[in-house]
N, C-alpha and C positions, 0 to 999 in steps of 0.2 A: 237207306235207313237200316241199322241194326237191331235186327230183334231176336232175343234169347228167347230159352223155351223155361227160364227160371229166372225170378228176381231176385232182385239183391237186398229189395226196402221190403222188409216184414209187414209193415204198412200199407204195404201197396195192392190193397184189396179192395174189390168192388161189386157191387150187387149188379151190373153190368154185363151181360151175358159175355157181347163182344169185348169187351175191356178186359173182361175176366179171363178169355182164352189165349190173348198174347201177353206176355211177358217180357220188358225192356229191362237189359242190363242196363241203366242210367247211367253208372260210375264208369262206362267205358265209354260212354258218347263223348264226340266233340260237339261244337257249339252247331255247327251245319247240320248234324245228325237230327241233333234236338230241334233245332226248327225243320226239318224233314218231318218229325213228328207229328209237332204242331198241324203242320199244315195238310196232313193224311188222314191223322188219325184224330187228333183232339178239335180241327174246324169244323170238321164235318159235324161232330156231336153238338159243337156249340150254336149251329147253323139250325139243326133237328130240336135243339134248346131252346129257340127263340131268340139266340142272341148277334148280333152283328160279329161275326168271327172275322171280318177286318178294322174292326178298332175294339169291340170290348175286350177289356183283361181279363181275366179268367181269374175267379178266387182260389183261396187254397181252397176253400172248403170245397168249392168246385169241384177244382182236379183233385180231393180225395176222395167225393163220393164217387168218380169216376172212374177213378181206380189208377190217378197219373201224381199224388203224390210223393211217387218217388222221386222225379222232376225237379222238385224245391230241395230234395238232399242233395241231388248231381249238383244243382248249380250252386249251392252253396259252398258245396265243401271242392267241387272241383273248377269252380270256374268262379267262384268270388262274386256271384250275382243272386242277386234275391229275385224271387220267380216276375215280378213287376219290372225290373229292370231289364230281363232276359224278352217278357213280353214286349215292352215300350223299346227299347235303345236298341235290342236284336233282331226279332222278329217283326216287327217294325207297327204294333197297331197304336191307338190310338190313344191319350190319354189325357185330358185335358188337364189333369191337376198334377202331372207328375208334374214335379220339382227339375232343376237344371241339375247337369253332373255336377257333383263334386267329387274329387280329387283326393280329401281327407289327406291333403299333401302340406307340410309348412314351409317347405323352401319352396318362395315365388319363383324363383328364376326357373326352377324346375318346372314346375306347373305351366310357366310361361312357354316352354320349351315343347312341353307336351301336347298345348294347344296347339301352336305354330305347327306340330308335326301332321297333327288332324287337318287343321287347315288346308296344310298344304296338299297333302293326296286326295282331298275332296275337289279342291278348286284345280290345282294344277295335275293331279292325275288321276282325275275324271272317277275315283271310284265311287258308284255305289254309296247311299247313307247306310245302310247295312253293314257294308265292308267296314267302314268309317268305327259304325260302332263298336263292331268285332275287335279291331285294332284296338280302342279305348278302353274296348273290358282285359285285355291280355295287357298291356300297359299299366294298366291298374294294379292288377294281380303281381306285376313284377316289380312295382316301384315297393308294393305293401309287403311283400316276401323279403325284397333288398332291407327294409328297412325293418320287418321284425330279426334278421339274420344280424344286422349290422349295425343297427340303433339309430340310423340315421334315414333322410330320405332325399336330401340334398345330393342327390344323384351329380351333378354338374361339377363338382366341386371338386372333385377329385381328375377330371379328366383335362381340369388346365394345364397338368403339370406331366411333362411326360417322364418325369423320376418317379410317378408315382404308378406308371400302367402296369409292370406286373404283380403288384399289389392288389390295382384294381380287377386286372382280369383273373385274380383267383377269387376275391369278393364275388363276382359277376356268376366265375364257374361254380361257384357257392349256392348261388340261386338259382343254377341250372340243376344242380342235386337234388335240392328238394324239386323240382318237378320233376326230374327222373324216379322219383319216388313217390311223387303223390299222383300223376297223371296214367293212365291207364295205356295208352296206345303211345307209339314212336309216332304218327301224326302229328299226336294232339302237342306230343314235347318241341316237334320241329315247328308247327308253327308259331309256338309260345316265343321260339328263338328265333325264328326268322323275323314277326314285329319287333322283338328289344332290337336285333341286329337292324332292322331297318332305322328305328328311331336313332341307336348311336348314328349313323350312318349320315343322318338327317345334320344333327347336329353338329357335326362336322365340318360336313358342308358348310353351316352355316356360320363355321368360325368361333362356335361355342365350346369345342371339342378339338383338344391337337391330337388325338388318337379314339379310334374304335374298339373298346374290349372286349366286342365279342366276331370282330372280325374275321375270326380262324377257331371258333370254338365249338362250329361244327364235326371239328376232326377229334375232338377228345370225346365223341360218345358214339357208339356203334348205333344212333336211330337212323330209321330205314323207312321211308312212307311207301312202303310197297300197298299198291293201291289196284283191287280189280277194276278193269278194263271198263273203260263205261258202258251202261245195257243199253242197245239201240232196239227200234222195233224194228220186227222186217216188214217187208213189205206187203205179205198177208196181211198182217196186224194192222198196219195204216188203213188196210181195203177195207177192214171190218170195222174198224172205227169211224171210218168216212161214211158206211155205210147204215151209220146212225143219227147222222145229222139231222135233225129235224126244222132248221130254217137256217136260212138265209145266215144268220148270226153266224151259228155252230157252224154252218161247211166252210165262211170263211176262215174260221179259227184253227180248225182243223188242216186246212190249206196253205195260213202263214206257217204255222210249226214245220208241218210235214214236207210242206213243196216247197216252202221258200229259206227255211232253217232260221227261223225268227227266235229269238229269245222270248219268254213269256212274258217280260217286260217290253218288248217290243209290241208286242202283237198289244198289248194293251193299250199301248199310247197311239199308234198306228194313228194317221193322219192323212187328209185327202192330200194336203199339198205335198207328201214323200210320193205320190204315187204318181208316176210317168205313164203314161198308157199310149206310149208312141210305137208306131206299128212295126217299125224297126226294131226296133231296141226296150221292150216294157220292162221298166226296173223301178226299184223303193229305193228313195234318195235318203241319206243321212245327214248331217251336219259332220262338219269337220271335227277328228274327235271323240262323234258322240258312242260308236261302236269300237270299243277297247281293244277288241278281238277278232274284227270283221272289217271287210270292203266300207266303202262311202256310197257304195250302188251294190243291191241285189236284183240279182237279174231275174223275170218273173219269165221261168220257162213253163211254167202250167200253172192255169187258174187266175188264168186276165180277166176271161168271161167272169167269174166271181166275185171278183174285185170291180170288177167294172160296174156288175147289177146290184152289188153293196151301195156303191157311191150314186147309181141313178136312184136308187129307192129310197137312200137317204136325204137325196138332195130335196125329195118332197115334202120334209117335213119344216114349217118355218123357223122352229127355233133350233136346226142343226149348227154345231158346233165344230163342226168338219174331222171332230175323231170318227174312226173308222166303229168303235168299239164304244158308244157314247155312254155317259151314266150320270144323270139326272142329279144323283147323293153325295156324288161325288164332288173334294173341291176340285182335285185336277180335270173335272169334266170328262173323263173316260173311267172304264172301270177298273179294278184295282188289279194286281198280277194275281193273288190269292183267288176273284173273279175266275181269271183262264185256266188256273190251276183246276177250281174245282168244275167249272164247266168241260172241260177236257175229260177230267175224271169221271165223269158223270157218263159220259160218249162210251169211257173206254168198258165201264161197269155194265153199261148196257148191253155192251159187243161182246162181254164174257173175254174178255184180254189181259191175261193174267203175262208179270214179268218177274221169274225170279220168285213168283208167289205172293207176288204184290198187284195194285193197281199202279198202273205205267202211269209217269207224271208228264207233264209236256214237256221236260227236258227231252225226256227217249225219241219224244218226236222230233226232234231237230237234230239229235243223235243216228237218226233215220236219216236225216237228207245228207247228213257229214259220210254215213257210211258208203250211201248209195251213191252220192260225187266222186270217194276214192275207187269204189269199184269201176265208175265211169272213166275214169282215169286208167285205169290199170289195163280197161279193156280197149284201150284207144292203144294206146301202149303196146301190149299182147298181138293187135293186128298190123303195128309195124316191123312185126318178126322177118315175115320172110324178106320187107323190105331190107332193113339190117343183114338179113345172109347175104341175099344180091349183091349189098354194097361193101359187104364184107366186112362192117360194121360188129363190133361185139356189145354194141349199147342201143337199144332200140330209143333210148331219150335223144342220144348224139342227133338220130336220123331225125326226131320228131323236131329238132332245133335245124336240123338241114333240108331238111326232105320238105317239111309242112311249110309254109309259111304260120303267122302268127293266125289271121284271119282261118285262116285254114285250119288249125288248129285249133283255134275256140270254137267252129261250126260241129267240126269232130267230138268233142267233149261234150258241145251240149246238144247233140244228136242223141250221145249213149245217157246223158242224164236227162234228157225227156222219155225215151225211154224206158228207163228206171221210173220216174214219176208216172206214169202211163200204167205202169204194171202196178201198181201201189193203189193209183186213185180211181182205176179204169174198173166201174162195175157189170 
């Protein structure tokens, strides 16, 4: 999350002690920043409010006696969403009366097109409804730019013809200008250009489209997503957090993030039937698919006992539902990610574990086990040196592909990352 020591909205004042002492530059968030917000700084208040901070929307009047007014400028003027639509389609709570998208689009075929595109990365590439709607609001924004630049919004029509594409791709690099100009960050521009460039791309494919106008239109603008390094915790940090648990609940939760590299949406839905507890081999099973960016098995090298006295203590109750993580309110029957979010936060506030001058979210914790695997790796690595000299090897990988077997080699890696978990969880 970004936060300045000055704001940008005049407005943006509050009789809030806390509210009052930080200062967000709005106009230079992206859309992930701004629900980074939400979810740190404005749930907690609405939590301490009385209100369900995973489904009520938050009024304006709200976020301005709060002092988060600025929020409905960012999104309006830089991301094309009114503060309800940013709550409900982005940040994902609840809303029973919102209305379906509309499009404010008149050429069907286009709208048709736009759907199909959503569709498709939902069902066939598994993303996130988040992501999904992320996609929808920056699609929106580019069809309504294309078509205050050009008078038109019949995007489609142009691209059946291919005596018409470089026409179309200076139209295109047309609406790439004004976001070089209205958007704050080389982020925020690259990925306004990477959904349109996906969408053409879609289209395409699909036969609707004989060329891509923004297929190479990366190359005519010097943005750059230079992006710091993600904050992990070390392993201090994990010990003093663990070292707050107060049931059974919290040391499990603290345990998937940390020991096992769980996304917070994992750890939420978590389920007795992922959980393997075979004395060989204890892993959490996924569906085919279901991890975007991860194995179909994670291996549980620390904290079976954990997982194990979760599931015996759960199983006494009659109306369990075999989440790992249950919740009574909920329709999904487990509790929400915002749930592990603030539960986490809560552990780390307690432990006094500051990141960055932040409170560490459970991302860092799973940024903890990525880090602490590579060092496992590197030191597995490092102690096949002198073997490498012997063999006169100038690659200590060659050797660990010759020397190790495979078996032999995963015994070795997860020697050094028990280990590491050991030094982390061990109080």
């Amino acid at each position: 999350m970004t936060k300045q020591s000055t704001s940008q909205q005049p407005d943006d004042e509050s009789t809030d002690p806390e509210t009052r002492s930080r200062r967000y530059n709005w106009s230079r968030m992206d859309l992930d920043e701004l629900v980074d917000v939400y979810w740190q700084d404005i749930a907690p208040k609405r939590y301490r409010d009385g209100f369900d901070e995973d489904r009520d929307v938050p009024t304006y009047n709200w976020l301005t006696e709060h002092g988060y007014s600025g929020i409905a400028y960012a999104l309006r003027e830089h991301h094309d969403l009114t503060p309800k639509q940013f709550f409900v389609n982005v940040v994902g709570l609840e809303d029973e009366d919102s209305d379906e998208w509309e499009w404010k689009v008149d050429h069907e075929a286009t709208v048709n097109a736009l759907d199909a595109y959503l569709t498709s990365i939902e069902t066939r590439g598994g993303r996130a409804e988040s992501t999904v709607e992320t996609h929808r609001t920056r699609l929106a924004k580019w069809v309504r730019t294309y078509r205050e630049l050009h008078g038109t919004d019949a995007l489609l029509e142009p691209l059946s013809e291919l005596d018409q594409q470089p026409q179309e791709i200076e139209r295109c690099l047309a609406v790439l200008d004004v976001f070089d100009e209205v958007l704050s960050t080389d982020r925020s521009k690259l990925e306004y250009l990477h959904v349109a460039r996906a969408w053409y791309a879609f289209v395409k494919r699909r036969k609707y489209a004989k060329y891509n106008p923004l297929s190479e239109a990366g190359e005519e603008f010097g943005w750059e997503a230079n992006e710091p390094d993600p904050q992990a915790l070390s392993a201090s940090q994990v010990r003093r957090i663990y070292s707050e648990v107060d049931s059974p609940e919290a040391e499990l939760l603290v345990v998937a993030l940390a020991s096992w590299g769980l996304r917070p949406s994992e750890v939420a839905a978590l389920h007795v039937d992922q959980v393997v507890l075979d004395a060989e081999d204890p892993h959490l099973s996924f569906d085919d698919g279901e991890r975007k960016n991860g194995p179909g098995e994670v291996t549980l090298l620390y904290g079976v006992d954990v997982v194990a006295d979760r599931i015996d203590a759960l199983s006494d109750r009659e109306t369990w539902n075999g989440y790992l993580f249950p919740s009574r309110s909920s329709s999904t029957g487990h509790v929400s990610v915002s749930t592990v979010r603030r539960r986490f936060k809560q552990l780390a506030d307690r432990a006094e574990v500051v990141v960055d001058g932040d409170t560490p979210t459970p991302k860092m914790g799973r940024r903890f086990w990525y880090s602490a695997y590579q060092e496992a790796v590197g030191e597995v690595l490092e102690g096949l040196e002198g073997v490498a000299e012997d063999q006169g090897s100038s690659s200590t990988e060659v050797v660990l592909r010759n020397y190790l077997s495979r078996e032999q080699e995963r015994r070795a890696r997860r020697r050094r990352m028990y280990e590491k978990l050991e030094e982390a969880f061990e109080q």
